[in-house]
C-alpha positions, 0 to 999 in steps of 0.5 A, spaced: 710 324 264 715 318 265 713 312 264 712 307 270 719 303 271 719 296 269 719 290 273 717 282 274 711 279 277 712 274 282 711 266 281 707 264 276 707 270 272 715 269 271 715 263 268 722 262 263 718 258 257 712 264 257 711 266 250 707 273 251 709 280 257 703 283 258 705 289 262 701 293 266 699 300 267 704 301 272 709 297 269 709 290 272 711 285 267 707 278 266 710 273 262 704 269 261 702 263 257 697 264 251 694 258 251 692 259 259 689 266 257 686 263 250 682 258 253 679 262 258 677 268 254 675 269 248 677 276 247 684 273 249 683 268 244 681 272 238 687 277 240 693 271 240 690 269 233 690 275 229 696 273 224 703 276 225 706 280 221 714 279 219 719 280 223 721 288 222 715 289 219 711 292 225 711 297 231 710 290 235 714 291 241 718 285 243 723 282 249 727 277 250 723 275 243 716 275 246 711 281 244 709 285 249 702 287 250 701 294 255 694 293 259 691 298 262 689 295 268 694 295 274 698 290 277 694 288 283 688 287 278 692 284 273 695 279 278 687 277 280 684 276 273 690 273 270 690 267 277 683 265 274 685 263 268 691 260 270 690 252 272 688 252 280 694 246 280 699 253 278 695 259 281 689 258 286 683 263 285 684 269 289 678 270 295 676 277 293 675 280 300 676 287 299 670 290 295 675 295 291 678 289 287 671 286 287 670 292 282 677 292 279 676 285 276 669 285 275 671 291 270 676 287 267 672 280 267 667 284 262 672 287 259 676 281 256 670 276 256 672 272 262 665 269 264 668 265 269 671 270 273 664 274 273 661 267 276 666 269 282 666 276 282 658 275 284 660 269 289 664 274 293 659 280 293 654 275 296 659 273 301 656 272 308 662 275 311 662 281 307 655 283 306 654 283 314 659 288 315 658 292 307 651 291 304 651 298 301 658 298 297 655 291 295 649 294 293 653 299 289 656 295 285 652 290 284 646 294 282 651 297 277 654 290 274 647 289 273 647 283 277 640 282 279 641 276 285 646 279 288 642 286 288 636 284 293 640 280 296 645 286 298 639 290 300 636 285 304 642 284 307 642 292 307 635 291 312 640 291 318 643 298 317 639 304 320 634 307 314 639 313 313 645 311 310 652 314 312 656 316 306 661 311 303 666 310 297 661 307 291 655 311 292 657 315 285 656 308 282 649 309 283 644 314 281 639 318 285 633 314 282 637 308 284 638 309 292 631 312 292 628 305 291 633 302 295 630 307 301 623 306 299 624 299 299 627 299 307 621 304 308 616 298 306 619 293 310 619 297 316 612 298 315 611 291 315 614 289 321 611 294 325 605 291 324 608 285 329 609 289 334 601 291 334 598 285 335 601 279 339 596 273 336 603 271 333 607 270 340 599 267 343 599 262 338 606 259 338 605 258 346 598 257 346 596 259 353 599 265 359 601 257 362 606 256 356 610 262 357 610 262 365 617 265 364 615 271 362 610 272 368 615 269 372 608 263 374 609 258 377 605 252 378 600 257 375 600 261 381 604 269 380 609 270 385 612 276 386 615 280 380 622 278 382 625 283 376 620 289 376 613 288 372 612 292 366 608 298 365 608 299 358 601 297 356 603 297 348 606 290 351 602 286 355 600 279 352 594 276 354 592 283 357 598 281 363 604 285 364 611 281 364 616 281 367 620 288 366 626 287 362 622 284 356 617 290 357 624 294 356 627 289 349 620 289 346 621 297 348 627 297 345 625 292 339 619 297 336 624 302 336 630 299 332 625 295 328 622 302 326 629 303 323 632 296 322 627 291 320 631 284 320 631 279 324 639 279 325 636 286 328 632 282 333 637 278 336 642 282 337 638 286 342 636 279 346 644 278 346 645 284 350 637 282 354 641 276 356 646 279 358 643 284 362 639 280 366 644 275 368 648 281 370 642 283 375 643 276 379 636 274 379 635 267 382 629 266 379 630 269 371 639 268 370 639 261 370 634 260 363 633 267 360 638 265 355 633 259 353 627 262 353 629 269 350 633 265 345 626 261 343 623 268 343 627 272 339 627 266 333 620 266 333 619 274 333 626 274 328 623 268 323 616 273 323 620 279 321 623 275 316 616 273 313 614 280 313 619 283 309 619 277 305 612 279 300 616 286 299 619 288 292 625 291 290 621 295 285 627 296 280 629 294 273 634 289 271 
């Protein structure tokens, strides 16, 4: 097998005065300062401080003068973990977009004791960004690191994903047992949502009477006028024993169905976005010009009871 062909890590791991090379797996040099690297690590520390034997008296390899320590991280890894210990005035810390250097610096950061950078490791799995489009790779890692706090928040976060999982990249990161307590958990939580779609006493109480949610019923002045965009049939969804309006009927329709598989909040209003938008595209006179407030209200209010279900439900793994 030929060795990888050797070449120079950009600026600040090129710096003339560095007193050590370390190389990585795929043959990229970084000349380094082990000051830098031995206060930020303490396996790094204890490395550096080891006595050195006398010049031809050991198999130590050197260059220009320094040693050259082979690491078995790759470059793109080495490049990460190495700007955390550098000064942020030499090297600003890397944002750790991509879950896959997530993983690779994580494993580095416990390898060499870098407890700063597993600080940052956990602030990129709990990432908003990420967590909205990749809850279950977050989840993986997470529950292998062992990271507790970053573990539920990547399963609720996980909550806005259909129950049944597609496959993905680090599901060999977690065992069976793991990613049944992670379904049952869903499970739980859609089963306490449910219940929110049974019983309106949460909706009656927050408008008080039919006359607070006149919008729905398209009541004015306590009087019903005609229904100008349909009237809803579906009995399961008559507040106050009174059919609304035919496109809430239709999104609480929808909602029983996507809560059933999707129980967050987050689930809730983007469904009353696509509502907003039907309804403004059917020109109505009466609905287009306040959909967008009342359902806005409305989805805030059945999204917080969502939230508030699925609050009390555990996670029932160990840590």
């Amino acid at each position: 097998m030929e060795s990888p062909i050797e070449t120079c890590a950009s600026a600040p791991f090129n710096h003339a005065k560095a007193d050590v090379i370390l190389r990585s797996a795929d043959g990229v040099e970084f000349r380094v300062f082990t000051l830098f690297l031995s206060l930020a690590s303490p396996f790094f520390e204890t490395l550096f401080g080891l006595p050195q034997a006398p010049d031809g008296a050991s198999d130590q390899e050197m260059k220009d003068g320094l040693a050259v320590i082979a690491m078995s991280e790759d470059s793109k890894t080495l490049d990460l973990f190495l700007r955390f210990c550098y000064p942020s005035t030499l090297a600003e810390d890397p944002s750790l977009d991509s879950l896959t250097e997530v993983l690779a610096v994580l494993a580095a950061a416990r390898k060499y004791s870098l407890d700063l950078i597993e600080r940052k490791v956990c602030q990129a799995l709990a990432n908003p960004k990420v967590l909205e489009t990749e809850p279950l790779r977050c989840f993986a890692i997470a529950r292998n690191a062992r990271l507790k706090h970053e573990t539920i928040v990547a399963a609720r976060h996980n909550l806005r994903q259909p129950l049944v999982p597609a496959l993905f990249a680090e599901i060999n990161l977690i065992s069976a047992s793991e990613l049944l307590a992670l379904l049952t958990y869903h499970k739980k939580c859609t089963i306490a949502v449910q219940a929110l779609m049974k019983d309106f006493q949460w909706m009656t109480a927050h408008y008080g009477s039919i006359g607070g949610c006149s919008w729905l019923f398209n009541r004015q002045n306590n009087h019903y006028s005609q229904y100008c965009c349909g009237q809803g049939t579906d009995t399961r969804f008559f507040p106050w024993n009174t059919a609304p309006l035919a496109w809430w009927s239709t999104y609480m329709q929808e909602m029983y169905e996507l809560l059933q598989d999707s129980p967050s909040g987050e689930t809730v209003r983007t469904a009353a976005d696509r509502t907003i938008q039907k309804v403004r595209s059917a020109n109505c006179t009466a609905c287009s010009g306040r959909v967008k407030e009342v359902m806005t209200e409305f989805s805030n209010l059945l999204a917080l009871k969502v939230e508030e279900a699925v609050a009390p439900i555990e996670l029932e793994m160990d840590f």
